[in-house]
N, C-alpha and C positions, 0 to 999 in steps of 0.2 A: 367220083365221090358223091353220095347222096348224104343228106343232112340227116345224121341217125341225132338232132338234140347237142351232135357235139359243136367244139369251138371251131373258126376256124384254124386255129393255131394247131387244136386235135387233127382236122380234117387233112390238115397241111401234110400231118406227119410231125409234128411237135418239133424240139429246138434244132434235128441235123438238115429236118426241111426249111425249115428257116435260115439258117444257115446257108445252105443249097442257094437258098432266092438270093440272099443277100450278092455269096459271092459271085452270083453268075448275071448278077444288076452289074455288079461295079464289074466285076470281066467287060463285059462288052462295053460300059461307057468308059473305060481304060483301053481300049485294046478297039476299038471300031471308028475309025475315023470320021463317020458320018453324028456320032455324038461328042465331037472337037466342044463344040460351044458349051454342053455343060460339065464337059471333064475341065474343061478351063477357071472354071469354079471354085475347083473344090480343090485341098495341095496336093503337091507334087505326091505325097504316098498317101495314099487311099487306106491305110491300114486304120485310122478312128475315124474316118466317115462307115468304114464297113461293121464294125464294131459299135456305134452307134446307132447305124439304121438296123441292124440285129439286135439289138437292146429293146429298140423302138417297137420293133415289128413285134416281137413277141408278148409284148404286153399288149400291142396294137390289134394283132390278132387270137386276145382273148387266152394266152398264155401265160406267163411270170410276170409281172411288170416289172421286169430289170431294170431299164431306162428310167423307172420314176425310184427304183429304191437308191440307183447309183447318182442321179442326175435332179432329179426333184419333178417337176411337171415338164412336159417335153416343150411347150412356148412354140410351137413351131412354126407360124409366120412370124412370131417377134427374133426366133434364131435365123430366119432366112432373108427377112431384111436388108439386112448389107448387101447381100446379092440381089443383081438388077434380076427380075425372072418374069418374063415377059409369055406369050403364047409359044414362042419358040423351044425356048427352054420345057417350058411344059413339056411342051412336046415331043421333046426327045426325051425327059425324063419317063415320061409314058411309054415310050418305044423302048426304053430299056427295061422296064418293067413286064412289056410285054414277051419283050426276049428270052428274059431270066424266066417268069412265069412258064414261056413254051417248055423252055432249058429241064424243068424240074417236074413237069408234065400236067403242071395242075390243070382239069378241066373238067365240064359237067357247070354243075349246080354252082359250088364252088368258083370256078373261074368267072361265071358269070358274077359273081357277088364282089370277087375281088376286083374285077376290071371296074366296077360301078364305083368302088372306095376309092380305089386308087385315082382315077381320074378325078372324084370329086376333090382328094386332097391334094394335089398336084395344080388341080386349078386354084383353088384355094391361097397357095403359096404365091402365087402372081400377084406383084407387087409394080407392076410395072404398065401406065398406061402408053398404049401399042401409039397412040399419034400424038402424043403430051409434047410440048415445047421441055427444055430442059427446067424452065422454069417453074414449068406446071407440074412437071412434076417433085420438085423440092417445094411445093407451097403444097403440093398433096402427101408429100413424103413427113413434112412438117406438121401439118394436121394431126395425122396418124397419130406418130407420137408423140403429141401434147395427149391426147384423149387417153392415154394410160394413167 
């Protein structure tokens, strides 16, 4: 896919590729044992985390903004907070992304733009310092959200 001007959400294939990515992110971190640690995360039915991050993505990629008309601004390290999400996490988040991404065949221009978003917001979400005492990180945890 070469950049004719359109969105990526256009580029994608609009809302059933979106869809597409969605379900075949959470297929593999439901159904692949090597991403235990962030299916552990999220409950037991996956049915509004999938519904959500489809909401998301399509406004995210320059789509409908669902997620902000149904949900209001998406806050998205302030929603992932509670979860500990450290490099690990990351990182399997990523390898599911990249999964789904292979899954639905995005590549070229496109892929290359997506893998650079996705990593930067995936790092972004880490909230967790990797050699923190437990206390360090509840006085960094505590910081954080006073400064809202």
């Amino acid at each position: 896919m070469t950049n004719t001007g359109a969105t990526p959400y256009e580029q994608l294939g609009g809302d059933d590729a979106v869809r597409r990515l969605v379900d075949a992110f959470y297929d593999h971190m439901d159904q692949d044992p090597e991403y235990a640690l962030i299916r552990d995360l999220h409950p037991p039915t996956l049915a509004g985390s999938r519904e959500k991050l489809y909401l998301f993505l399509s406004g995210w990629l320059g789509g409908p903004p669902l997620y902000i008309q149904r949900h209001g601004h998406p806050r998205l390290r302030a929603r992932h907070l509670p979860f500990s999400i450290g490099a690990r996490e990351r990182d399997q988040w990523l390898a599911c992304m990249t999964r789904a991404l292979d899954d639905v065949g995005v590549e070229g221009e496109l892929r290359a733009l997506l893998d650079g978003q996705f990593m930067k917001v995936a790092d972004f979400m880490r909230n967790r310092e990797e050699h923190a005492s437990p206390e360090a990180r509840a006085s960094w945890l505590s910081r954080l959200l006073t400064r809202r």
